[in-house]
C-alpha positions in Angstrom: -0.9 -21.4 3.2 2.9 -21.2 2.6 2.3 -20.9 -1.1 0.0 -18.0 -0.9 2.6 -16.1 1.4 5.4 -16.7 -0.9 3.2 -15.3 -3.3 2.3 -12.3 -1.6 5.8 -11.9 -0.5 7.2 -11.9 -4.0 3.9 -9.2 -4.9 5.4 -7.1 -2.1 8.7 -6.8 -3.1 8.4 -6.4 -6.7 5.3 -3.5 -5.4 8.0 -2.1 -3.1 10.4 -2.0 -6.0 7.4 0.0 -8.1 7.5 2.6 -5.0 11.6 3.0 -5.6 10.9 3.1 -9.9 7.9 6.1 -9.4 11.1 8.1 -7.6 12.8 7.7 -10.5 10.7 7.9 -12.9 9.5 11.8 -11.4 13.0 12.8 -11.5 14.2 11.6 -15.0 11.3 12.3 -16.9 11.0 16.1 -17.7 8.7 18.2 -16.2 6.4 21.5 -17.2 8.3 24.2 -14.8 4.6 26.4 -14.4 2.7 27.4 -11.1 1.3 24.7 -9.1 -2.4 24.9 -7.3 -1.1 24.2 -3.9 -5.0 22.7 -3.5 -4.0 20.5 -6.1 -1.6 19.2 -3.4 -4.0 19.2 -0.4 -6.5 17.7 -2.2 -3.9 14.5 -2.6 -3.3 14.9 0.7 -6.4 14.2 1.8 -6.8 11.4 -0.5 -4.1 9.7 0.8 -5.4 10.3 4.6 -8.6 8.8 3.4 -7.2 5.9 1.5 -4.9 5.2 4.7 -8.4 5.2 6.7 -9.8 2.9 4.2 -6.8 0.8 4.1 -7.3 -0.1 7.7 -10.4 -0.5 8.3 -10.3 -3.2 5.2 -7.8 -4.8 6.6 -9.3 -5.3 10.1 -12.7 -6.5 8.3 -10.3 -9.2 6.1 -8.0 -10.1 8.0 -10.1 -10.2 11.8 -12.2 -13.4 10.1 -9.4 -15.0 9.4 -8.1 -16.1 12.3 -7.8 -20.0 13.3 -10.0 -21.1 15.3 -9.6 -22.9 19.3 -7.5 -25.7 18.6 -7.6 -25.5 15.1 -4.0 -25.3 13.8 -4.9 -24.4 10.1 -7.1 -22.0 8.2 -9.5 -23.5 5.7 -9.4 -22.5 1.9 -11.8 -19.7 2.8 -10.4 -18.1 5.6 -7.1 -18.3 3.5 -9.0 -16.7 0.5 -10.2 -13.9 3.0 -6.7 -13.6 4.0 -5.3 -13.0 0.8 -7.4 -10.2 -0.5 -6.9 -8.5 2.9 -3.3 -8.6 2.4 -3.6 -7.7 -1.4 -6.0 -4.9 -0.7 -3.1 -3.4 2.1 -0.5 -3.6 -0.4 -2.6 -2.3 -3.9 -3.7 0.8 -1.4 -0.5 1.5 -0.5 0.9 1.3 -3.5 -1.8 4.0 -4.5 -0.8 6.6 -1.7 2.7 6.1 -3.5 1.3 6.7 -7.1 -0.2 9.8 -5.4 3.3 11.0 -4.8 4.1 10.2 -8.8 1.2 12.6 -10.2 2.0 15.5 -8.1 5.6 15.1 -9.1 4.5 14.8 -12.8 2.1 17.9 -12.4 5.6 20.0 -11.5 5.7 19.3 -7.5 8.9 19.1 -5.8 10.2 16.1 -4.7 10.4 17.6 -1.3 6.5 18.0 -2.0 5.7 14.8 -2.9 8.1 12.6 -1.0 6.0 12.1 2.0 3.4 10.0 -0.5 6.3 7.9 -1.5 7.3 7.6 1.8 4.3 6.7 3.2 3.2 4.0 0.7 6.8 2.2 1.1 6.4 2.1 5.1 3.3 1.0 4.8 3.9 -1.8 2.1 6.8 -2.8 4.1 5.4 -3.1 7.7 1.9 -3.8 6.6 3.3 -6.9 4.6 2.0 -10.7 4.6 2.7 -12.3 7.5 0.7 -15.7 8.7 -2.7 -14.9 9.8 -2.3 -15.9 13.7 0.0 -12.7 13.7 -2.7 -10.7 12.5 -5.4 -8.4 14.4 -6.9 -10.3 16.6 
């Protein structure tokens, strides 16, 4: 169990790092200075609103099986498994509300336009990270 959350650990960090490089990566790289659809931008926006409501409702389906049982003080290798793809599905769908944040910069968004998507997928990285399962939904 300790192995897989040092695992997951180190996929957050380096993930969270990803969030910080997309920043960077919209401002550096040149941009096509043309109109923007502003549906273009809703229509992210309610991607990322879905994606959040899918992100949760994963993560409570994973992660709620996972807990130990009464008296048991470990998790077998499947509730373990189940824990890890809950926790890999929170972080790869956060990441993704971040990449949102990357296309509409890349499309000729302001950063004040898309910062809220890199925002949100870095919060929700960082407080939706592993942590052992008996500190999960329950």
């Amino acid at each position: 169990m300790d192995a897989a959350l040092k695992q997951l650990r180190i996929m957050q960090f380096a993930m969270l790092g990803a969030v910080v490089l997309y920043v960077v990566i919209g401002e550096v790289v040149p941009h096509t200075v043309h109109p923007v659809n502003p549906i273009v931008f809703q229509a992210l926006a309610l991607a990322a609103a879905g994606t959040v409501f899918v992100l949760f409702f994963l993560r409570r389906m994973t992660l709620r099986r996972t807990q130990p049982a009464q008296g048991a003080p470990t998790l077998d290798n499947s509730a373990v498994a189940r824990w890890r793809t809950g926790m890999i599905l929170t972080l790869v769908l956060s990441e993704a509300i971040a990449l949102y944040g990357l296309v509409l910069r890349m499309i000729g968004f302001s950063l004040s336009e898309a910062a809220p998507f890199y925002v949100a997928g870095f919060t929700l990285m960082l407080f939706l990270g592993p942590r052992k399962p008996s500190n999960e939904i329950g």
